[in-house]
N, C-alpha and C positions, 0 to 999 in steps of 0.2 A: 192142665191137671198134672200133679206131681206122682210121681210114682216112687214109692219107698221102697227099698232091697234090706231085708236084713238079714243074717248068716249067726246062726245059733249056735255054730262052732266050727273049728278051721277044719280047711279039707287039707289034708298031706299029701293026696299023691297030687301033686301039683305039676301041669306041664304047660306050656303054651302055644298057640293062643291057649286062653280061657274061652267058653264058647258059652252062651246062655241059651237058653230056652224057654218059649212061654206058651206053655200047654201045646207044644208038637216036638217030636224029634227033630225037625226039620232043622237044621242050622238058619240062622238068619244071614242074609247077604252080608259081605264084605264090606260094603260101606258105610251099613249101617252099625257096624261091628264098631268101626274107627269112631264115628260119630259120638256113640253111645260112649267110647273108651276117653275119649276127651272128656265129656261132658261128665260123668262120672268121677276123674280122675283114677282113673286106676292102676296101680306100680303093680312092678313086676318086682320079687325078691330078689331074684336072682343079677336084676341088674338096676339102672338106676331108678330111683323113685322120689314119690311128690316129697320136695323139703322144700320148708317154710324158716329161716332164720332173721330174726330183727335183734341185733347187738346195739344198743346205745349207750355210750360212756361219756360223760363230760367230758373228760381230761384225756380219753383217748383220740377224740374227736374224728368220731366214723361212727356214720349208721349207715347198715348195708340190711336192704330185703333183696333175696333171690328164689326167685320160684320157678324151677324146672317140672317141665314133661316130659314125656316120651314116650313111646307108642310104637311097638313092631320097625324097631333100628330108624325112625325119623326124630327129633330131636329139637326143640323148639325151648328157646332158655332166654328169659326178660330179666335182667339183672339191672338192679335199684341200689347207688349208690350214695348215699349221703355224707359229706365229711365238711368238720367243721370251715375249714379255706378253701372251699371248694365242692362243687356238683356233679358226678359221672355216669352219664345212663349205658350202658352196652346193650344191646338186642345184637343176637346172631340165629339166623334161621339155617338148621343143614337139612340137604336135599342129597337127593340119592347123588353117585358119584358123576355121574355125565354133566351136572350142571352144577357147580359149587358157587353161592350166592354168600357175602359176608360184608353185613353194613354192620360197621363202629362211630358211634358219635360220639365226639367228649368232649365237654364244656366244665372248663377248670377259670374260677374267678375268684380273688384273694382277697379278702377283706384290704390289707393295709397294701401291698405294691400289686400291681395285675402284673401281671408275668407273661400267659397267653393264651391266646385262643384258638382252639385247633380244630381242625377238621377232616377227619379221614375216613376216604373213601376206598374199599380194594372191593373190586369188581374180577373174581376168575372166571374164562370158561377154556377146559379143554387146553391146559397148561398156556391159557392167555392171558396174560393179568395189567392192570391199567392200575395205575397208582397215583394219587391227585394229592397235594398234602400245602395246606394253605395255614400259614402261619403267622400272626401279626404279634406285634410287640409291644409294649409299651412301658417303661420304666418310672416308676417314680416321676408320672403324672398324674393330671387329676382326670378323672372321664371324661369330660368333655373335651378330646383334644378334636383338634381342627388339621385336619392333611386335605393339605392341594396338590396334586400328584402332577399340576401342569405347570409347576415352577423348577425348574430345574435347581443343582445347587444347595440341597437340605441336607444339612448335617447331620448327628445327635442319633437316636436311636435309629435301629434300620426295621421299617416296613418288609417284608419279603412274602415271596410267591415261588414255591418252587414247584412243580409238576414233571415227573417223570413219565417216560412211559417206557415199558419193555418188552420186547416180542422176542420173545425164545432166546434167554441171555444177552442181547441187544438191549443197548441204552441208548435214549435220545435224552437230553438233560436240558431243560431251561429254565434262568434264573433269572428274576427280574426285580432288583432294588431300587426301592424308593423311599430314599433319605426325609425325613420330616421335623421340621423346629429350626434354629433359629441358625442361619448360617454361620462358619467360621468366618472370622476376622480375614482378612484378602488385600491384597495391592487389587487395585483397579485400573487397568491400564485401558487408553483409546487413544486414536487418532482423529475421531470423528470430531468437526469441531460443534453439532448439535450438543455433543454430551460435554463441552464446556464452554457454550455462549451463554450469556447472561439472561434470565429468567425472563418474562415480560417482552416489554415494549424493546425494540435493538433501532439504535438509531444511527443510518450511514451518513455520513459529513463527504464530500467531493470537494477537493481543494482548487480544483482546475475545471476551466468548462470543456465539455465533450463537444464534438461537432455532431450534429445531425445523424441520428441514422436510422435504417430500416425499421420498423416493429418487428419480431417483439425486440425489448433490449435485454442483450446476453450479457450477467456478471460470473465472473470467474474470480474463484479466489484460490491462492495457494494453500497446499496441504496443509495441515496443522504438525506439528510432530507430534511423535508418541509421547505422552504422559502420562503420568500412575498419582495415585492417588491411593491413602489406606484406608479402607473398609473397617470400622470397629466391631463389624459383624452384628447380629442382632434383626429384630425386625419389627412390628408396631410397639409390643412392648423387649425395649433392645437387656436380651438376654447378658452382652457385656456392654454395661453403663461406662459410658465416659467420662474419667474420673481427672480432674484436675493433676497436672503434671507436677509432680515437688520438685522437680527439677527447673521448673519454669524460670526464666534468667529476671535478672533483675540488674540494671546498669547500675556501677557504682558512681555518687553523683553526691561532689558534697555540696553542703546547703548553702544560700546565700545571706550571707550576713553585710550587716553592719562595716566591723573590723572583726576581725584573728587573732586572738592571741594565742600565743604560741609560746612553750618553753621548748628548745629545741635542744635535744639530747646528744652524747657521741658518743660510746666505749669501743674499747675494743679487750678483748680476753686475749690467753694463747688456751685452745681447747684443750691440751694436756694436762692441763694440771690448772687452770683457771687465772692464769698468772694477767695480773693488768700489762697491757703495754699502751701508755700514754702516747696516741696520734695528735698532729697537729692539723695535717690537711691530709682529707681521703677523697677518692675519686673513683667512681664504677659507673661500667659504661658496657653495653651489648648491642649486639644487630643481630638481626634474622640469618645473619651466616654465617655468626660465629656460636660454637658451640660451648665456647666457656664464654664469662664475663672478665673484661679486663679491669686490673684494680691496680690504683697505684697508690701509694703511703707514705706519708710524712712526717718521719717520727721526731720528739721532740727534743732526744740524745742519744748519745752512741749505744749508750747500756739499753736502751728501750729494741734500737737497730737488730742490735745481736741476738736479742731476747729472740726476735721474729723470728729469724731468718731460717728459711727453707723448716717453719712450720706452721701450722692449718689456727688459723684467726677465726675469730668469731668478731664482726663489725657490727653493733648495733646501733641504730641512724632512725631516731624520733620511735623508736619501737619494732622495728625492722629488722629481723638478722638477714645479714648476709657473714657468706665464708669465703674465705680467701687464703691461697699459700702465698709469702710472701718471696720470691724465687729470689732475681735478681738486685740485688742490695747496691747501692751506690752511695759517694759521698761529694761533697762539694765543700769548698771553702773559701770563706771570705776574709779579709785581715779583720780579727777580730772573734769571723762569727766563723759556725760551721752547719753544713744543713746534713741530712741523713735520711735518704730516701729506698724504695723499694719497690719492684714491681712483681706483680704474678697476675696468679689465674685463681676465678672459682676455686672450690673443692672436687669439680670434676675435672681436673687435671690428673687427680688420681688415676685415672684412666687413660693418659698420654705420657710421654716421654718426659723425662728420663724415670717415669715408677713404671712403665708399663713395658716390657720389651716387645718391639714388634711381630708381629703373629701373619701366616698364611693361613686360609681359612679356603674350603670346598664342601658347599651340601651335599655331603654324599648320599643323601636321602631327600627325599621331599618334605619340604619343610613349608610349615605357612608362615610368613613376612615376620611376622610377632618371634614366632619360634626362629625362625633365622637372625632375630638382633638378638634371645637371650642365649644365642650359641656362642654368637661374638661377646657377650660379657661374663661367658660364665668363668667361677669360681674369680670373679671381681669383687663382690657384694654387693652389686648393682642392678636394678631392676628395668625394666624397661614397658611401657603400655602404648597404643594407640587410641589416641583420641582425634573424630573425625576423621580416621581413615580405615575403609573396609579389610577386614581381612582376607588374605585372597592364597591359592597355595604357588610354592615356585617350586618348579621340576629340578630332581636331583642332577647335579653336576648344571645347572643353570647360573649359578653367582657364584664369583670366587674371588678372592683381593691376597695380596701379599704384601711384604715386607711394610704392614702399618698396624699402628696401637689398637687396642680394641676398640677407643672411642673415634677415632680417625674411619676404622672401617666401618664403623654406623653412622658417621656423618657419610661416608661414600655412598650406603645402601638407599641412606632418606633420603640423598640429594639427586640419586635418578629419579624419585619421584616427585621431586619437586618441593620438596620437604623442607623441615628444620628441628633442632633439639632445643627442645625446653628442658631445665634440669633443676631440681629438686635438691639442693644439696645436705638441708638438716635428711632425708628420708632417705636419700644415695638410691631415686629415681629420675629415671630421663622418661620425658613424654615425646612422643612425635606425632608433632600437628601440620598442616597444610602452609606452605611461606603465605598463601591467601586464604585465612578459612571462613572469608566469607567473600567469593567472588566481585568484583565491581559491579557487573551488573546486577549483583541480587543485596548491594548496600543500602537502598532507599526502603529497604523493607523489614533491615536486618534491624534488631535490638544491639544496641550498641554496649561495649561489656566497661567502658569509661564515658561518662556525658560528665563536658566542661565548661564551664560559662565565662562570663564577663570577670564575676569576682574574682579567683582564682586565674587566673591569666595573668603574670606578670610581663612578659613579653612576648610577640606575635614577630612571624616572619614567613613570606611562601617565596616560592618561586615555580614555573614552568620547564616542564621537562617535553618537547616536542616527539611521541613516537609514532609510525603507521599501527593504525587498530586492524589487525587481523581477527579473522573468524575460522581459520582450522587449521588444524595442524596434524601431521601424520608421524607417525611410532611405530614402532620398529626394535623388536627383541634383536641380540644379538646370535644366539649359539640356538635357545629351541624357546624363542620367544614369536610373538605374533605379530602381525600386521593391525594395524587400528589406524582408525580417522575420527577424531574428537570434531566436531563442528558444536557453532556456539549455536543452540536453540533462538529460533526465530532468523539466525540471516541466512543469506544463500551461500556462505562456505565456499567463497570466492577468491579471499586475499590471506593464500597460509602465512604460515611462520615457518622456523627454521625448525626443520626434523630434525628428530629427537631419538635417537639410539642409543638403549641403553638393554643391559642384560637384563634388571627386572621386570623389560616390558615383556610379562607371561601371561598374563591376564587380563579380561576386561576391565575390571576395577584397577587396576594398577594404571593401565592408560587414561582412563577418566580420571582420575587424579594428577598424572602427570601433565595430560595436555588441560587441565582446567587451567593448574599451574601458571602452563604456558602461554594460555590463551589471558589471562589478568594480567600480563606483565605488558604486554601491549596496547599500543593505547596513550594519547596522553596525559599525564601526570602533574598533577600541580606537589610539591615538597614544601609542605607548610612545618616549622618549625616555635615551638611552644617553648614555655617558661613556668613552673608554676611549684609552690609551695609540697611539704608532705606533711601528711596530717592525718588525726584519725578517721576521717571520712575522706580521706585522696592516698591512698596508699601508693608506693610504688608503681608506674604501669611496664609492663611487660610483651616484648617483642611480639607481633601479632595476634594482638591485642584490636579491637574496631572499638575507636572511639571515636565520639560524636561532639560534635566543639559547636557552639551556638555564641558569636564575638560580633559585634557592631551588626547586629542585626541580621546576620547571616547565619545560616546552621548548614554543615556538611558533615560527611564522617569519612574516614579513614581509616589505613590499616600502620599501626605502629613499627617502623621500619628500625628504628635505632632511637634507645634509651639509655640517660645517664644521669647521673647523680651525683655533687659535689658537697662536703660538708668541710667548714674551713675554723679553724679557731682562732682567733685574733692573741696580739701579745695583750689584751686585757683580759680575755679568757671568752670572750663571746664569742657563739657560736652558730655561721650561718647555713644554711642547709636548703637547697635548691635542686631540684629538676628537671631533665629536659626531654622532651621527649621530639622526633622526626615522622611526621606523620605523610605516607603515600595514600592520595584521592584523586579518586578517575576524575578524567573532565571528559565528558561525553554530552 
């Protein structure tokens, strides 16, 4: 049964409590005072009272209802948030001061990115406070993600759990991250040889018979080395797709015909000024140890001789430039006749004597390899890069040369490591690559950067070079360089070589370079020596260079030791044009 109160006009002397009465003076007990004061709703002016507020806006995007009570200084307040990206309920109950109780809960969820989900807990008593705060994340995923918290190794956005606790300005603090999605990319490195024996069925072969022995039968086998492997990262579906390499090599390889023809070209300029100088016989020739190309010239009069002399040529040969200074000029004569010849260097002579005046040189700073050759060419106009060889840094006051050219002191620098210059003379850059950069024992596998065949071959020649095959060699910095022992993977690093002291050995990668070096040069060698056309599908080949030659049924590959080229004009005017090339192949 309901019972109605109505009041026919305000009372003003107003105090509180308010007390009611029903038919006695008698006050009514205290709790049923409270009971009745809830249930009623009834405010006090003087302090806070029942408010009812519901704001909805489209474009403000918040609807909030809060409905507070209160009742003789206790305080009870249910707060109702609604907003368009997101939901927030707060409740907070206060109790008298001995025991202060305060639960927050908040649930925030975004239509288009979820952001987070939070949860917080603060429990006081008696200036005690525990604080739990649980926070997960998720970025520009869809809902449904998947976390395995027992795989270690997870990249990408971070999971976390943080929980404090504090007792009387005292902090304990624990944080515990757990990475989720799809790993970063990784070297993988083991020695275990499970994680690279062949998949399946493993089948062992015994070349010799064993004698008799006890059960069981004990196999031992030796360690594996450490190997690495790259990880593209990713996982069922791989976050980084593995995407075809544009860099992927393709051997130059011309095609087999029939017959060749051939119109075979020769000019030669003076670069200053474009002037022809009419050659009869030209000749250019390189090895892995020399850092220019030597070229020598046949010109066809005296007036052509002088034109040259001691300036920068431009040789073109079937389509091919080469540059060349013409230094030393000579003359011959016969009754009758007279010849007029000349010899130089490349265009990277520019860099040596008598244009370059000798230089001393000290890293007085620490410098990486790359940055120490373009200190040795600077204000030359000459560039310098590494291809196939790691960059590594060298300690100030660690390399120093004196009284040589600039190009002389960077042949000295590449040649403690076992180096060589390639040189670029239209760009007026030098490359420095490996004297082997593709080791012998990793030739049967390698992509070969010239494949030669039958057609092509105009003449064939080898011979055998006898050397002991060693497997390690030990290096040795000189002034604040380090100790290293290169051993070839897979042997037992029993039969060195000759040790190797040099100031650049600073580094790991500088020694693995050096002694791989060292270690390819040992071994014996067969020197097979070739013959063969230039054309547009067989260009030029170039000092360490792996070419692959497939002749009377055989195929091997090698590394290009020494290249030349002769291009010759007849007194009718024809003109023949040949190359040779000297190619180094393990025999193992």
């Amino acid at each position: 049964m309901a019972i109605i109160l109505r009041f026919t006009k305000p009372w003003t002397a107003i105090t509180s409590p308010i007390v009611l009465r029903f038919g006695s003076d008698t006050p009514m007990p205290q709790p049923v005072a409270q009971v009745l004061g809830i249930a009623v709703g009834l405010g006090y002016i003087a302090h806070r009272a029942i408010a009812q507020q519901i704001v909805l806006n489209h474009f403000a995007a918040v609807a909030e209802q809060r409905v507070s009570l209160a009742y003789t200084g206790e305080r009870m307040e249910v707060r109702h948030r609604l907003a368009w990206m997101g939901t927030s309920v707060s409740k907070r109950w206060t109790l008298p001061h001995q025991v202060r109780l305060r639960h927050t809960q908040k649930n925030v969820l975004r239509y288009q990115s979820p952001k987070s989900l939070q949860l917080r807990t603060a429990i006081g008593v008696d200036k005690v406070e525990r604080f739990e705060q649980r926070t997960s994340v998720w970025s520009h995923c869809y809902p449904a993600v998947s976390l395995r918290i027992n795989q270690p190794s997870y990249t990408g956005e971070q999971c976390q759990r943080l929980t404090t606790l504090r007792w009387h300005g005292d902090s304990v603090r624990r944080a515990i991250n757990v990475q989720h999605g799809y790993h970063r990319p990784r070297w993988v490195c083991s020695d275990r040889w499970l994680d690279f024996a062949p998949k399946g069925k493993v089948s062992l072969r015994f070349d010799s018979a064993k004698q008799p022995t006890l059960i069981p039968l004990v196999m031992q086998f030796e360690q594996v080395p450490m190997v690495c492997h790259w990880d593209n990262g990713g996982g069922p579906i791989n976050a980084n797709p593995t995407l075809p390499n544009l860099d992927f090599k393709i051997p130059i390889e011309p095609q087999i015909r029939r017959y060749y023809l051939m119109q075979p070209t020769l000019t030669c300029v003076r670069v200053s000024d474009n002037l022809p100088i009419v050659v009869s016989n030209v000749s250019i020739s390189q090895s892995r140890g020399q850092w220019a190309r030597a070229v020598s010239l046949e010109f066809s009069s005296r007036i052509d001789a002088e034109r040259a002399h001691n300036e920068l040529l431009q040789i073109t040969i079937n389509g091919y430039e080469f540059y060349a200074i013409a230094e030393q000029p000579s003359e011959s004569k016969v009754f009758g006749s007279a010849t007029y010849n000349s010899t130089g260097r490349s265009r990277v002579a520019e860099l040596a004597a008598p244009y370059k005046l000798p230089l001393s040189h000290t890293n007085a700073t620490a410098r990486s390899f790359a940055g120490l050759l373009g200190d040795l060419l600077q204000n030359t106009g000459w560039t310098v890069e590494l291809n196939g060889i790691p960059d590594f840094t060298i300690p100030a006051g660690a390399f120093s040369v004196g009284n040589k050219t600039p190009i002389e002191a960077v042949a000295e620098a590449v040649g403690q490591l076992g180096c060589m210059i390639l040189t670029d003379d239209a760009a007026n850059k030098l490359t420095i690559v490996p004297r082997w950069p593709t080791a012998p024992w990793a030739m049967a596998a390698a992509v070969p950067d010239l494949a030669l065949h039958d057609a092509v071959i105009t003449s064939y020649s080898d011979s055998v070079s006898r050397n002991p095959l060693c497997n390690v060699v030990w290096l040795r910095g000189e002034q604040q360089g380090i100790d290293a022992k290169v051993k070839r993977a897979g042997s037992a690093g029993n039969i060195p070589t000759a040790d190797i002291i040099a100031q650049l050995i600073v580094d790991n990668q500088a020694a693995r370079v050096a002694g791989t070096n060292a270690l390819a040069e040992t071994g014996d060698k067969l020197s097979v020596n070739l013959s063969m056309p230039v054309m547009a599908d067989l260009p030029p080949a170039t000092p360490g260079m792996l070419v692959g030659v497939s002749i009377n049924g055989e195929v091997f590959k090698g590394v290009c030791d020494s290249w030349s080229i002769r291009a010759t004009v007849s007194e009718r005017g024809d003109i023949d044009i040949e190359q040779s090339v000297t190619l180094v192949c393990p025999l193992e």
